[in-house]
Every structure is written in C-alpha cells, then in structure tokens.
Z-matrix of the N, CA and C atoms (Angstrom, degrees):
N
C 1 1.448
C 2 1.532 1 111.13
N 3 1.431 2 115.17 1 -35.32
C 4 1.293 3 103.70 2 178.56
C 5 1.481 4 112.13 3 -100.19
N 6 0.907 5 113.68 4 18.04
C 7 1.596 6 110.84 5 160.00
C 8 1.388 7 109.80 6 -79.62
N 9 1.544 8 102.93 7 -56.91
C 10 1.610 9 120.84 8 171.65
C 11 1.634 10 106.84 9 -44.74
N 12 1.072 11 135.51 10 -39.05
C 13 1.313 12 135.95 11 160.21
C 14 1.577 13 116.98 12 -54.53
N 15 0.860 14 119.60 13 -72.68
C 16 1.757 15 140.48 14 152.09
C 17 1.624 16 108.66 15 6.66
N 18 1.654 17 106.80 16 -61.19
C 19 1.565 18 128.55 17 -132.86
C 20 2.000 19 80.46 18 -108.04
N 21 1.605 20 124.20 19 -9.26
C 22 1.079 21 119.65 20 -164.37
C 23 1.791 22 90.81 21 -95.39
N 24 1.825 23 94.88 22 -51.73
C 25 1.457 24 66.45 23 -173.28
C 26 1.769 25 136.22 24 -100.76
N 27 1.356 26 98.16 25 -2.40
C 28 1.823 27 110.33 26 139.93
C 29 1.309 28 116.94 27 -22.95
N 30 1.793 29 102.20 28 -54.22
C 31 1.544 30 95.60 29 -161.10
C 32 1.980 31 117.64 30 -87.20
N 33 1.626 32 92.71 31 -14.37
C 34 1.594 33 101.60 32 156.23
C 35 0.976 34 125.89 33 -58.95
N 36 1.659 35 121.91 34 -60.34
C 37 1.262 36 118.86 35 167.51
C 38 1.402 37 133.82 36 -40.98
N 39 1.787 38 112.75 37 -42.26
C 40 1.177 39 95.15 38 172.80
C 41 1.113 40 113.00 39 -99.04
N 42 1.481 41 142.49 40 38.13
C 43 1.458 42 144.09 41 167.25
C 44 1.757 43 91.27 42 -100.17
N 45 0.996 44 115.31 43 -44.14
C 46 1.781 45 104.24 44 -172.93
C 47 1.221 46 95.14 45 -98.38
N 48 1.230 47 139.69 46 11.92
C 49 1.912 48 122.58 47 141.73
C 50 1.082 49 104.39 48 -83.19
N 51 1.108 50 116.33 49 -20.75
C 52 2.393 51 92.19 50 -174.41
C 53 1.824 52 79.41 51 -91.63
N 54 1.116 53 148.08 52 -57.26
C 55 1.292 54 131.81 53 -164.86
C 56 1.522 55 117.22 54 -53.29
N 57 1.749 56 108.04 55 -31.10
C 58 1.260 57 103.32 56 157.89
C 59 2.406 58 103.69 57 85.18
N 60 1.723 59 112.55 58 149.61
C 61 1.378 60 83.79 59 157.58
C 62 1.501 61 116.21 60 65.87
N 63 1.122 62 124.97 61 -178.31
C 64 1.535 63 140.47 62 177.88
C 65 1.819 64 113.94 63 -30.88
N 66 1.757 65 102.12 64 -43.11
C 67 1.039 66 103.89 65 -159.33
C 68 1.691 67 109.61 66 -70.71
N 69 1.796 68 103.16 67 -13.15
C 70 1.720 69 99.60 68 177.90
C 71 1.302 70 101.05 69 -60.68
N 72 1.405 71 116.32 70 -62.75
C 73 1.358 72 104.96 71 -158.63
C 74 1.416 73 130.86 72 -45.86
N 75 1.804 74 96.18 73 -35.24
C 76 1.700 75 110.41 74 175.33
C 77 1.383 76 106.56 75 -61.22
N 78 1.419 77 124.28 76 -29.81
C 79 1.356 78 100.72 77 -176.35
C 80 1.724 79 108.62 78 -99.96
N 81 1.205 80 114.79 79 5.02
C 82 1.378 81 107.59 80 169.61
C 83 1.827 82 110.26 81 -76.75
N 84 1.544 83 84.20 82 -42.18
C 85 2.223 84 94.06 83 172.80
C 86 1.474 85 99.08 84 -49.24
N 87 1.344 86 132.89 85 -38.06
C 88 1.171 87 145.55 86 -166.83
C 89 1.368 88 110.94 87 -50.81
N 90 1.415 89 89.50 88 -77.29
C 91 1.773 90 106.37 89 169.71
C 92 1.249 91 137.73 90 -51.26
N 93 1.547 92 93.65 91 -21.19
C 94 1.819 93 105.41 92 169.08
C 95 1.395 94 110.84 93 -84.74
N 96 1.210 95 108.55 94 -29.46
C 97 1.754 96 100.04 95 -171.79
C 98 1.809 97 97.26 96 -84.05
N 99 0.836 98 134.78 97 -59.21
C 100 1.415 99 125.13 98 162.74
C 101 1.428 100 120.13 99 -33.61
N 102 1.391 101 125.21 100 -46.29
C 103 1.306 102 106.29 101 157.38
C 104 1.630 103 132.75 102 -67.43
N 105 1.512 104 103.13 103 -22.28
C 106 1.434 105 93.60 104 164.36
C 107 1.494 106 137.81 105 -90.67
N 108 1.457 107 96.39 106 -31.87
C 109 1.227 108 103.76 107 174.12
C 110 1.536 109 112.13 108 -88.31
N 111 1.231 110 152.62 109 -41.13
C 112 1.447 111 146.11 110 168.58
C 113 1.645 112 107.89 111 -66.40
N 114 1.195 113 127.36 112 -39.63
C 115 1.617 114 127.32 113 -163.20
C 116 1.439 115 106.91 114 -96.64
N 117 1.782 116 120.91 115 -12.60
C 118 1.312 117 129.90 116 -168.31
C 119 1.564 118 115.19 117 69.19
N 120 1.342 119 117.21 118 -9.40
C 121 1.771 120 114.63 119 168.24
C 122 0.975 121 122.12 120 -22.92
N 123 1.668 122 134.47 121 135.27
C 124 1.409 123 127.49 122 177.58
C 125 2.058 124 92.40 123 -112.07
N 126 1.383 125 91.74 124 133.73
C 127 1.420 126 95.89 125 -177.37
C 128 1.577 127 117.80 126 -75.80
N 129 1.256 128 142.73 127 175.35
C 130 0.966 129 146.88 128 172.85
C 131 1.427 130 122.02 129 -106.56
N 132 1.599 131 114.92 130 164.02
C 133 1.530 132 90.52 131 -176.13
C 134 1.529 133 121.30 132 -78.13
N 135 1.003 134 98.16 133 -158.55
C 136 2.656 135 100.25 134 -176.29
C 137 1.288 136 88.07 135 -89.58
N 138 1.768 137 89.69 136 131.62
C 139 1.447 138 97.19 137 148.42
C 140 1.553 139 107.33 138 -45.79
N 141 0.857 140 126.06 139 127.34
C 142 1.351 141 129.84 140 145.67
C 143 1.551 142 133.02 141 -65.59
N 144 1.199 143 114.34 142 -66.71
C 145 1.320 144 151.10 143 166.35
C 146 1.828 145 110.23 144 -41.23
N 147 1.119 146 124.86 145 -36.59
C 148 1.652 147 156.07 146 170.00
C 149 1.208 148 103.24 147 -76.61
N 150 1.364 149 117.23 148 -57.39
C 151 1.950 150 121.03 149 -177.07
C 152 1.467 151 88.61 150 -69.86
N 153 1.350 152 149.96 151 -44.47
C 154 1.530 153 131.07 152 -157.07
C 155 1.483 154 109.03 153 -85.27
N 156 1.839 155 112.85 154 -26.00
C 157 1.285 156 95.67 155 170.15
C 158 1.315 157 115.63 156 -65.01
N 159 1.323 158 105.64 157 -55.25
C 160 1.735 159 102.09 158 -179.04
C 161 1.397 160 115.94 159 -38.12
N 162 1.438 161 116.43 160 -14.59
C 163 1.395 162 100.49 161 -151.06
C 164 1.745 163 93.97 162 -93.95
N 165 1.284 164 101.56 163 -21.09
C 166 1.594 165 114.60 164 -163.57
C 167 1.918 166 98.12 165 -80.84
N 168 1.314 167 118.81 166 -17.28
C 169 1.474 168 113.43 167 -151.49
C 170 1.822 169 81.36 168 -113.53
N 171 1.019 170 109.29 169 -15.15
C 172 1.493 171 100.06 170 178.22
C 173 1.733 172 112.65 171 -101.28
N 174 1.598 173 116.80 172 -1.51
C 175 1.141 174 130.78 173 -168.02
C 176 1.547 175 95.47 174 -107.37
N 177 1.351 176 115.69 175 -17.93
C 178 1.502 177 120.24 176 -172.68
C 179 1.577 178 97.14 177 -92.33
N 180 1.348 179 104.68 178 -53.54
C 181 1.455 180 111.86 179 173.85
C 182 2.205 181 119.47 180 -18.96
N 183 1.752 182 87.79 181 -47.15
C 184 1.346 183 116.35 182 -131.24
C 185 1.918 184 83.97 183 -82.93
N 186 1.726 185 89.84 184 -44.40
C 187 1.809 186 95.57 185 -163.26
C 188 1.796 187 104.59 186 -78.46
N 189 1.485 188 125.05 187 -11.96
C 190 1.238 189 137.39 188 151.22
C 191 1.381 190 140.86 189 -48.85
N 192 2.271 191 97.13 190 -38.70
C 193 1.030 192 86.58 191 -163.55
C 194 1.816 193 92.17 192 -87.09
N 195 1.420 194 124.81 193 -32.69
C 196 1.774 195 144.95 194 139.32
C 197 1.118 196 99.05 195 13.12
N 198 1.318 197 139.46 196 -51.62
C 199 1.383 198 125.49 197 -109.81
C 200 1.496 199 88.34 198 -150.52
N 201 1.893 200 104.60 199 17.15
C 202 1.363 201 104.64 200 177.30
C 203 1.669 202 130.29 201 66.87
N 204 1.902 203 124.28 202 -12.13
C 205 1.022 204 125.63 203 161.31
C 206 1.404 205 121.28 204 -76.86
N 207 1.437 206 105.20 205 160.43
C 208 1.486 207 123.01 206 -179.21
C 209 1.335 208 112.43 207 -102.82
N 210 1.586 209 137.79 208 134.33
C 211 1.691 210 145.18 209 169.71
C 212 1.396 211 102.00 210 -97.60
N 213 1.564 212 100.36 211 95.66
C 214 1.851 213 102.91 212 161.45
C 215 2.247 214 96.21 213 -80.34
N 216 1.239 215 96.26 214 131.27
C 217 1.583 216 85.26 215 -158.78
C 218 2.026 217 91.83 216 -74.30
N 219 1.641 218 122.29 217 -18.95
C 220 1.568 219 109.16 218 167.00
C 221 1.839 220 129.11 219 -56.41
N 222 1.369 221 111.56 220 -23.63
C 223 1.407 222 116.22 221 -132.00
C 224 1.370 223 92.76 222 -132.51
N 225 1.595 224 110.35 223 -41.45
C 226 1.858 225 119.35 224 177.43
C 227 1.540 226 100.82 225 108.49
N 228 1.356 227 113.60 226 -156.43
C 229 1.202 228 118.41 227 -154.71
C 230 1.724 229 102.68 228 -111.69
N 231 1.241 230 87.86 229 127.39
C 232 1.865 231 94.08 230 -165.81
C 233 1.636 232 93.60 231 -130.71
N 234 1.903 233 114.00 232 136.77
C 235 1.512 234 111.68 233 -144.66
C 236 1.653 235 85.29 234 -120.79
C-alpha cells in the first residue's frame, strides 16, 4: 500500500514538472486529494514556518528587483 502511495505521488511530481508553472502545484493539489480521498490519508496541518520563509525570500526578491537590482542566485544581489 505504501508503495502504491509512493508511485502516486512520484507520479504528480513528475506530471506537474513537465507541465511546469501553475500546473505543479495543481498536480501536487492533485496528489493530495487522491491521497486523501482514495487512500483515506488524513492531512496534516501547513508548514507554517516554510510558507513564511518562502514568503520572506520572495518578498526580498520583489524589493530588489524595485529598487532596480539584479539576484545572480551564486554571488547575491549586485545593484
């Protein structure tokens, strides 16, 4: 059974990497509702803590790119 679990969400991932963009996420939603609803999985709550980094590195991203600098992602942000 948990292989069969395994092989579900492998196969999300790589269905929303070749779609690339929006379509990962849809197929990651994908993979969760199939695991919950076909496998009976009870989900857990959000990282939280994971969503705020992202939120901070994409908010840094944002006031960088504003502010007329460029992110070489090796070297950092050079203006």
């Amino acid at each position: 059974m948990i292989a069969l679990q395994f092989l579900v969400v492998i196969a999300a991932i790589l269905l929303g990497a070749r779609l690339s963009g929006v379509g990962l996420g849809v197929m990651g939603g994908l993979g969760l509702a199939i695991l919950v609803f076909i496998f009976g999985l009870r989900p857990t709550t959000a990282p939280i803590d994971v969503m705020l980094m992202i939120l901070a590195v994409i908010t840094t991203a944002g006031c960088l790119q504003a502010a007329g600098c460029r992110w070489d992602g090796v070297f950092g942000a050079y203006c």
